[in-house]
Every structure is written in structure tokens, then in C-alpha cells.
C-alpha positions as CSV (number, residue, x, y, z in Angstrom):
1,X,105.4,115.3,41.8
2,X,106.9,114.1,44.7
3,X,110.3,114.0,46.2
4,X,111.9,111.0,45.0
5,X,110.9,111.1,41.5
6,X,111.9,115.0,41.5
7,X,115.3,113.3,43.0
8,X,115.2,111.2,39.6
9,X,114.3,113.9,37.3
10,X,117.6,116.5,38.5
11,X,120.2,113.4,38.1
12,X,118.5,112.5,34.8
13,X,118.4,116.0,33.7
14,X,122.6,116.4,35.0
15,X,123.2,113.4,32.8
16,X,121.8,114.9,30.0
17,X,123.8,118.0,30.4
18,X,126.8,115.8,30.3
19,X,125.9,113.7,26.9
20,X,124.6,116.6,25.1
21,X,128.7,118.5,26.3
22,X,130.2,115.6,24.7
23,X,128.1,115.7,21.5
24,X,128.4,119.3,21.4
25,X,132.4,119.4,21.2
26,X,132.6,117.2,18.2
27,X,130.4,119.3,15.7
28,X,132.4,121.0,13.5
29,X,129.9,124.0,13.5
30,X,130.1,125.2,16.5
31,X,132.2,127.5,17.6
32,X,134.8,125.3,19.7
33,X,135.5,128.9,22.2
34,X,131.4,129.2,23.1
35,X,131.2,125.3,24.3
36,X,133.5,125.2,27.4
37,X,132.3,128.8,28.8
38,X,128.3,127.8,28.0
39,X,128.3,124.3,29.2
40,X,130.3,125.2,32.0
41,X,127.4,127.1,33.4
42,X,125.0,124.7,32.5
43,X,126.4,121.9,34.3
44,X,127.2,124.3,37.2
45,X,123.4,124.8,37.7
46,X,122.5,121.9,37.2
47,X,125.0,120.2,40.0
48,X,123.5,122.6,42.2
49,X,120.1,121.3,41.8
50,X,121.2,118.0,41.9
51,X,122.3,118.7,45.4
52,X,119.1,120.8,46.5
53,X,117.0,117.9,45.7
54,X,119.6,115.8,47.5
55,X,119.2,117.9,50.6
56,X,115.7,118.1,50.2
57,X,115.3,114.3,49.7
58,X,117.5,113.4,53.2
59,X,115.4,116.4,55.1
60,X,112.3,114.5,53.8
61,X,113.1,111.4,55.2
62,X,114.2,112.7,58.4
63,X,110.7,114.2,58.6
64,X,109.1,111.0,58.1
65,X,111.1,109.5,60.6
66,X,110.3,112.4,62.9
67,X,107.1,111.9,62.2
68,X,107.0,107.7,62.5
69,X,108.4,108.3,66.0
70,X,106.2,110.9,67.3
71,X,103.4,108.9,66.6
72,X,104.2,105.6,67.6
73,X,104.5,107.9,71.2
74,X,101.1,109.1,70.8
75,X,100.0,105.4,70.3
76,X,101.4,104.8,73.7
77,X,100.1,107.5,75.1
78,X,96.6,106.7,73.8
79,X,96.3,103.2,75.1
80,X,97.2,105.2,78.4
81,X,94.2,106.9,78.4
82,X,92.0,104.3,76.8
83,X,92.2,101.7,79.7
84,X,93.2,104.1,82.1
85,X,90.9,103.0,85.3
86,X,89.3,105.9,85.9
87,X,87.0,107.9,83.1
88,X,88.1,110.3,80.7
89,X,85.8,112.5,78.5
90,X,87.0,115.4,76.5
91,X,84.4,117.9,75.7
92,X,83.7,121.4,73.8
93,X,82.9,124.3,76.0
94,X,79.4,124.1,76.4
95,X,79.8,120.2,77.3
96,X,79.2,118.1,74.1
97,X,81.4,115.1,74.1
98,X,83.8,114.7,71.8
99,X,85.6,112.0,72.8
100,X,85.7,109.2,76.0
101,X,87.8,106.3,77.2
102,X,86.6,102.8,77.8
103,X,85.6,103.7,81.6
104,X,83.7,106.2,81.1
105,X,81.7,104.2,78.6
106,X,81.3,101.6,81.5
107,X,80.5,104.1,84.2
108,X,78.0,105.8,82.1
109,X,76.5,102.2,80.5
110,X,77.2,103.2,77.0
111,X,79.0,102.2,73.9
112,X,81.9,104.8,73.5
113,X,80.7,105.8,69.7
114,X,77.0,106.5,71.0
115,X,79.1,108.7,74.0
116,X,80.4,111.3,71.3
117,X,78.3,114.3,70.4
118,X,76.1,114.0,73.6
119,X,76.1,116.4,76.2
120,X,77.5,115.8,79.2
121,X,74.5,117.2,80.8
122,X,72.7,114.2,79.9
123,X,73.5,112.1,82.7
124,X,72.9,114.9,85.5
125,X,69.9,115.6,87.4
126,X,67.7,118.2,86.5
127,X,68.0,119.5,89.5
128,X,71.5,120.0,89.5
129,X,71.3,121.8,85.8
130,X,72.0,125.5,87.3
131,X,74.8,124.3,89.6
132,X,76.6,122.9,86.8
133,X,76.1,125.7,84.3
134,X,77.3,128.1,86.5
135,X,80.5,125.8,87.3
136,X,81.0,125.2,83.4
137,X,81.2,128.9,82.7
138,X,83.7,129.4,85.5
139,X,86.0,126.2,84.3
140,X,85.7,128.0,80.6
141,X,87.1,131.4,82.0
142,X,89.9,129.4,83.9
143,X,93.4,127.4,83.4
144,X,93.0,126.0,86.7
145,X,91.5,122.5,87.3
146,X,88.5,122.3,89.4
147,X,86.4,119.5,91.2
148,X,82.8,119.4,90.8
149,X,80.9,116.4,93.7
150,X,77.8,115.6,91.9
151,X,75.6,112.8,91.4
152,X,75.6,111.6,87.7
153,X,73.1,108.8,86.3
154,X,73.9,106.0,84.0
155,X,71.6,105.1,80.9
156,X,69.2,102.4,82.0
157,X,71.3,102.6,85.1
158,X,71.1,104.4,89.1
159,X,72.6,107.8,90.3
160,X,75.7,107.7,91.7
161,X,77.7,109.9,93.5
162,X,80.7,111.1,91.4
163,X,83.8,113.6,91.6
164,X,83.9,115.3,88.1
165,X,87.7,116.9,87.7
166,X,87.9,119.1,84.6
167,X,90.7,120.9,83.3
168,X,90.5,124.0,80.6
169,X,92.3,124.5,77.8
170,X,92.7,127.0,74.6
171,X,95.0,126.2,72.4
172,X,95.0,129.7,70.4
173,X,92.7,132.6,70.4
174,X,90.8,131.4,67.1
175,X,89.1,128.6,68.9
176,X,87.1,128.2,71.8
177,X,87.9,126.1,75.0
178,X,88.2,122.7,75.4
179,X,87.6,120.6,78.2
180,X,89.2,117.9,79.9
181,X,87.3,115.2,82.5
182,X,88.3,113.1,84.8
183,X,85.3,111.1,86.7
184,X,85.3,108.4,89.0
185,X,83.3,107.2,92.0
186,X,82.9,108.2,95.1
187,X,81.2,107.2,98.4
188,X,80.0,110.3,99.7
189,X,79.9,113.8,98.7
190,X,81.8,115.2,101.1
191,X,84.9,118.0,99.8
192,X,87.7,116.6,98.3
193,X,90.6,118.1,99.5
194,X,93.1,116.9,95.8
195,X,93.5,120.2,94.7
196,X,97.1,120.4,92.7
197,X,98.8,121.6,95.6
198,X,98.0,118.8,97.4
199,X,98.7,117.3,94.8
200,X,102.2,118.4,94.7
201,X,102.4,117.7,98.5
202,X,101.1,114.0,98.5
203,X,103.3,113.1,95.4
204,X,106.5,114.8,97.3
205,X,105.5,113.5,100.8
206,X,108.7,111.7,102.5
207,X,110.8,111.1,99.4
208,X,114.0,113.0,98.5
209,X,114.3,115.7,96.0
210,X,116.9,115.4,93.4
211,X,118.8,118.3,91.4
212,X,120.3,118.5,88.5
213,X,122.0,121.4,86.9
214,X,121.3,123.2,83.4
215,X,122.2,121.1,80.9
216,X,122.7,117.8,82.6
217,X,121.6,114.5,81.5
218,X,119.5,112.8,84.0
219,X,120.2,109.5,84.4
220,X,116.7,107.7,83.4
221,X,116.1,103.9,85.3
222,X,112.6,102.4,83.7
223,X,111.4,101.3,87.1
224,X,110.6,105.0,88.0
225,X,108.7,107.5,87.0
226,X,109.8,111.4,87.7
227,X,108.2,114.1,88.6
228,X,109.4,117.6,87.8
229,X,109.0,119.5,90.9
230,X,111.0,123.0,89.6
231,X,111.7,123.5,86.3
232,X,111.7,122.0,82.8
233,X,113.4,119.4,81.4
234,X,113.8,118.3,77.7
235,X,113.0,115.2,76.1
236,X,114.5,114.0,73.0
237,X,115.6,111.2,70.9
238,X,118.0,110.8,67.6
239,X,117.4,109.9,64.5
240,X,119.6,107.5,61.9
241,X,121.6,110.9,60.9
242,X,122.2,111.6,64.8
243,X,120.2,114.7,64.7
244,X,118.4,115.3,68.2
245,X,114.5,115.5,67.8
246,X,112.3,116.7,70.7
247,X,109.8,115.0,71.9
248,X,108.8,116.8,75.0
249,X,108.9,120.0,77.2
250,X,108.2,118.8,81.0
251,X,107.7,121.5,83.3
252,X,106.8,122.4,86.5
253,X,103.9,119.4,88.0
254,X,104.3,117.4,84.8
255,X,106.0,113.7,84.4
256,X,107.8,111.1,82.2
257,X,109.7,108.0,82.4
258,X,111.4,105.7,79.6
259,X,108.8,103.5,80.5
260,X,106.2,105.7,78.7
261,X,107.5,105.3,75.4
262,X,109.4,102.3,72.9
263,X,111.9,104.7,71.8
264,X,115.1,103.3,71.6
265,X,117.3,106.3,72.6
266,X,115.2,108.4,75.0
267,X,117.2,111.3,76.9
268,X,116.2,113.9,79.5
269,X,117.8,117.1,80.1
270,X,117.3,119.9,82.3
271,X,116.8,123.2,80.4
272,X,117.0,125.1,83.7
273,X,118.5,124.2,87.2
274,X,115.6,121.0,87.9
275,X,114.1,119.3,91.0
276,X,112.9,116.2,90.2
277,X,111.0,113.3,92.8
278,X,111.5,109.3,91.9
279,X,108.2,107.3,92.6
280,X,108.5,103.5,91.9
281,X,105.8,102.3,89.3
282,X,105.2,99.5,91.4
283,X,103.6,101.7,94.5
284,X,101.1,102.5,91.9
285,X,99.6,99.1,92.3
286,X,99.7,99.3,95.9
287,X,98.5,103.2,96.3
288,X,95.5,103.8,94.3
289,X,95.4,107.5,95.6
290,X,99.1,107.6,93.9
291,X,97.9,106.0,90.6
292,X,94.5,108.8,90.7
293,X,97.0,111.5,91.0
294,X,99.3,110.4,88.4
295,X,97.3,109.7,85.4
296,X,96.0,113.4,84.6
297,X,99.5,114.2,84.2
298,X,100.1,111.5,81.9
299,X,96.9,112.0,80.4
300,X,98.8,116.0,79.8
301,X,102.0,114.2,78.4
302,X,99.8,112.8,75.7
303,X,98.1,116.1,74.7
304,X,101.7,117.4,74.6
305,X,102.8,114.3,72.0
306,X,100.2,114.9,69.8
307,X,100.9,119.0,69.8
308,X,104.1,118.0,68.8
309,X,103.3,115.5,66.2
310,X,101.0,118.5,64.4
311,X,104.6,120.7,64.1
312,X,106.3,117.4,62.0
313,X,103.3,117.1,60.3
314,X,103.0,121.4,58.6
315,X,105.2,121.6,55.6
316,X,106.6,125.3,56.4
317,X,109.0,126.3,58.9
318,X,107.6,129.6,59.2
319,X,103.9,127.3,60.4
320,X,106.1,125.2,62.5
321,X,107.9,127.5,64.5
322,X,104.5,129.7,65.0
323,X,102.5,126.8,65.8
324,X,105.3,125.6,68.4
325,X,105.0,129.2,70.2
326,X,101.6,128.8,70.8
327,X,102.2,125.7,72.4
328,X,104.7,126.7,74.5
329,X,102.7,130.3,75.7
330,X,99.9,127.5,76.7
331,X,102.9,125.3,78.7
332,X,105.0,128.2,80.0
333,X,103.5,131.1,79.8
334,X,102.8,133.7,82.0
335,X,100.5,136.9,80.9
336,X,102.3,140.7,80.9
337,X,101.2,143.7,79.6
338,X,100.8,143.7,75.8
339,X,101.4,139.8,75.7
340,X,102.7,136.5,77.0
341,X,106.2,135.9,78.1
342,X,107.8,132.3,78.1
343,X,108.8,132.2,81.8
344,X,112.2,130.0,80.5
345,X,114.8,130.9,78.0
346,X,115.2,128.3,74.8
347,X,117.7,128.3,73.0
348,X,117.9,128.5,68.9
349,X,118.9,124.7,68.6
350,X,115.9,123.6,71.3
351,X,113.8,125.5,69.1
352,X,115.2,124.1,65.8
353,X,114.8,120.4,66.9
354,X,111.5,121.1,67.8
355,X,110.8,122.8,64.3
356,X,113.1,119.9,62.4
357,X,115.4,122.1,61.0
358,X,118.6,124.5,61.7
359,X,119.5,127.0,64.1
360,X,120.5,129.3,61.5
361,X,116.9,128.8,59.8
362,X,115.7,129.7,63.3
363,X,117.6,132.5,63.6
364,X,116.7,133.9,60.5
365,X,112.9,133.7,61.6
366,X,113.3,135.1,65.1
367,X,114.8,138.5,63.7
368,X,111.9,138.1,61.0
369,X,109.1,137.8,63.9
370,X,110.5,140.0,65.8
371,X,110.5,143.0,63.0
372,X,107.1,142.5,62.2
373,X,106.4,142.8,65.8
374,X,105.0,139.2,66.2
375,X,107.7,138.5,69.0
376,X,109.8,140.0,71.3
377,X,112.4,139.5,73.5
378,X,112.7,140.8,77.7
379,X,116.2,141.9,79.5
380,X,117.1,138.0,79.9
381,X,116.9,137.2,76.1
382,X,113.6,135.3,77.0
383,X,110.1,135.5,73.7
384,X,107.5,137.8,74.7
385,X,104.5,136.8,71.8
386,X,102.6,139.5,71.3
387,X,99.0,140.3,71.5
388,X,98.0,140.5,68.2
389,X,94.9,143.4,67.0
């Protein structure tokens, strides 16, 4: 049954309550002193289902809503990566492709639907086999993103020399790695020096740093794009009801601009004091070094959206809210004894507009978490999640 006609059924049922009280208090054989007090409590249940499945009808359209939103952002964010000019493979942990942009397909002469389930082996030399074993079992054991300078070989096509950046990632402790690739052509193989410090350093370079307190709104203009240099700002939007709906958590070496996404209302706060650099869009037609080192990190933004569109789309608050602290031990996280602590301090509302529901609901599932010793919390109020036997 679903919501609507369930919506139907409780107002049809309340009516009937209310006919059957009226044809009840004109039979002369019933007691006229039981009617009132038994009806009374009928139609008292009754209105209170009638405004459960109320409540639970406007929360289900909110969800869908939440839901419509967050996905015509992951659109976005896909076409990103889909014509991005440089390739993109995502693999398993031992290599086999899953899936690959449109430039990859080119670079490697085939059709991106005959790309996925090959190994990524396939187009290096035999020669090179060991060297890039050993680097893939090194990448598996590691957050950090590493450069690999090998030649790779087309099908039906010549070697070429090629800088292979791949990027880690385990999204709980159920599943094994999964890998991230950027590759693109290069003239030599000499030793790159892009490591994400540099990074950091070419991105920053001249321009000026600017900072915002806890809990201001940064002023967003769609001709730039920003670049968190300390700390981690909020994204959000609202909804018909004006109820705040995340829609990203950008931290430390990540980015976002209103001109990533068609949202209507798109706001950025700072959740902590923030440090933020402006970079035109326009220099990215005119720096192609800018536009290389930019497009991982959008490529990240869209892994984010589509982490976030998996909490709107689990039914239970209690899945929600545990699916939303694994993300955020993979985004801000930092390893202590016995567990992981979030290196920033949320608060119950950021949490429930991440979840789609109350702070109170939160609330109420924190102190649960923490008493089955799930979570809990360090000197400065901030989650330590537990590592679980």
C-alpha cells in the first residue's frame, strides 16, 4: 500500500467513525450514557492517525523532493566527468574496470561498454607487469593519491607515454578498495612533481586568501569557483516547506561553486573558522595545468553527491544516520586508538538535514549509538566511531 492511498484509507476510515456516531445516537437501544464516552475514544484515535499519515505523507514528499534534487546534482556532476578532457577509469582493487569516461575510451581506442570488466593491465607492457603490481598493492593499502609514469598501449593502436594518477578509496570495512584514475598524456617520462601539496601551492599561488567565520554565509558569485584551503564548509539548499537539505561537506583541498549545480537556492556556510581561494572559471581555458588540477576535485564532489543521494534514498533513519557516519569517517576522519574521530564538531541539526529528519530524532539516536557503544564522543563534544569486533 503506499502512502497516498494509506492517506485515503485513515480520512475514509475518520469519516466513518463520524456517520456510524450519528447513527449510533438515534437507536433507541442503546444505552444513550455508553455512546459519547465510546465514540469519544474512537474518534480520538482515529484523528490521531489521520494526522500520522498526514505527517507521514508531507515527510514523504519532502524525501522525494530531496531526492529529485540530489540527483539532478549527480546528473551535473556526471556530465563533468563524462567529457571531462582528460581520462577517467574507476576500477576494483585488483584493476578490473568498472567504469570510464569518454576520453579514456578515445585514449585507449575503445568503445566505453567493451572498456568495463577489462583489466587495466591490458593495455601495459609486459614488461612493466611487476612494476605495476607492486605499485597497485601499495595504492590499495593507502588514502593518498599517487602518480604512476608509464607507457600504456591502445587497441590496434601505439604505446604512449602516460602519467596514471590513482586515488584509493574504502567506503566501509565490508568491501574492498576501490580505485580512482586519472590518465592523460605525456611527452616524456620524466617525474612529475603535482603531488597534492603542490597542488595546494599552485592553486594558492599569488591570489588572496579569504576568511570567514563559523557560521557565516559566504557570499557565492557564479564566475568563480572556491577552493577550501582550511576548514569545511556546508552546502545546502531548501525545499518548498523551507526546511534546509544538505547537499555537501567541503573540506580541506576540496571545491564548489553555484556554477556546479542548477539549484535554485544554493548556500555555503562555514562549519568552522574557513579559508577559502577565488579562481575565475575563465583562467581554466587559458591554464590547462589549472583545469588538470581542478577536475579530480570535482571529480571528488561527484562521489560525495552520489554518497549523499544513497542516505535520501534508505527508508530508516537509524540506516541513514549510520551510513552518513561512514561517509564522513572517510571525509574527516582521522584514526585514534580504538577508532576514528571526526576531526570537526557537527551539530544535531547538520546532522538531521543530512539524515532528512529532526534534531530531536537525532538526538534520540546519538544517546542510542552511543549506549551500545557504536559511537562516542572526545572532550570537545566531537563522534569517535568505534572499531567494531
Amino acid at each position: 500500500m503506499n502512502i497516498e492511498l494509506f492517506c485515503q484509507r485513515a480520512e475514509l476510515l475518520h469519516q466513518y467513525l463520524a456517520d456510524l456516531y450519528q447513527t449510533a445516537i438515534v437507536l433507541p437501544w442503546i444505552p444513550s450514557d455508553l455512546v459519547p464516552e465510546a465514540f469519544k475514544e474512537l474518534h480520538h484515535t482515529s484523528d490521531k492517525l489521520r494526522i500520522a499519515a498526514e505527517e507521514l505523507y508531507q515527510q514523504n514528499e519532502e524525501l522525494i523532493q530531496t531526492r529529485n534534487l540530489l540527483e539532478t546534482e549527480r546528473q551535473q556532476y556526471q556530465e563533468l566527468f563524462e567529457f571531462a578532457p582528460d581520462g577517467y577509469l574507476v576500477t576494483n582493487q585488483q584493476g578490473i574496470i568498472q567504469k570510464a569516461n569518454y576520453t579514456a575510451a578515445q585514449l585507449l581506442n575503445i568503445a566505453q561498454n567493451f572498456l568495463v570488466g577489462k583489466p587495466i593491465i591490458n593495455f601495459i607492457p609486459r614488461e612493466q607487469y611487476q612494476h605495476f603490481y607492486s605499485e597497485l598493492i601499495k595504492i590499495s593499502q593507502s588514502p593518498q593519491t599517487k602518480e604512476i609514469l608509464l607507457p600504456l598501449k591502445p587497441r590496434h593502436g601505439h604505446y604512449f607515454n602516460a602519467s596514471l594518477k590513482v586515488t584509493s578509496l574504502v567506503k566501509n570495512e565490508q568491501q574492498s578498495a576501490t580505485l580512482y584514475w586519472l590518465i592523460r598524456k605525456i611527452s616524456g617520462l620524466q617525474p612529475v612533481k603535482s603531488t597534492a601539496s603542490q597542488d595546494q601551492k599552485d592553486l594558492i599561488g599569488d591570489r588572496p586568501i579569504n576568511k570567514y567565520s563559523k557560521g557565516e554565509n559566504i557570499l557565492l558569485n557564479p564566475l568563480l569557483i572556491y577552493y577550501v584551503v582550511h576548514g569545511v564548509v556546508k552546502l545546502s539548499t531548501f525545499c518548498d516547506t523551507g526546511e534546509e537539505i544538505l547537499t555537501g561537506l567541503v573540506t580541506s583541498g576540496m571545491l564548489f561553486s553555484s556554477s556546479m549545480t542548477s539549484l535554485p537556492i544554493y548556500q555555503a556556510t562555514g562549519i568552522t573558522d574557513i579559508e577559502l581561494v577565488s579562481i575565475y572559471i575563465s583562467e581554466l581555458t587559458v591554464l590547462p595545468s589549472l583545469s588538470h588540477t581542478l577536475l579530480p576535485k570535482i571529480q571528488q564532489r561527484l562521489k560525495q553527491t552520489e554518497s549523499l543521494l544513497v542516505i535520501a534514498a534508505r527508508k530508516k533513519v537509524e540506516d541513514r544516520l549510520l551510513y552518513l557516519l561512514e561517509i564522513l569517517k572517510q571525509q574527516i576522519g582521522e584514526p585514534i586508538p580504538g577508532g576514528t574521530r571526526l576531526t570537526f564538531r557537527l551539530t544535531h541539526q547538520d546532522i538531521a538535514d543530512a539524515c532528512y529528519t529532526t534534531r530531536a530524532t537525532i538526538t534520540r539516536l546519538l544517546t542510542q549509538l552511543q549506549k551500545q557503544g557504536v559511537i562516542s564522543f572526545d572532550e570537545k563534544k566531537h563522534i569517535i566511531c568505534k572499531n567494531m569486533p
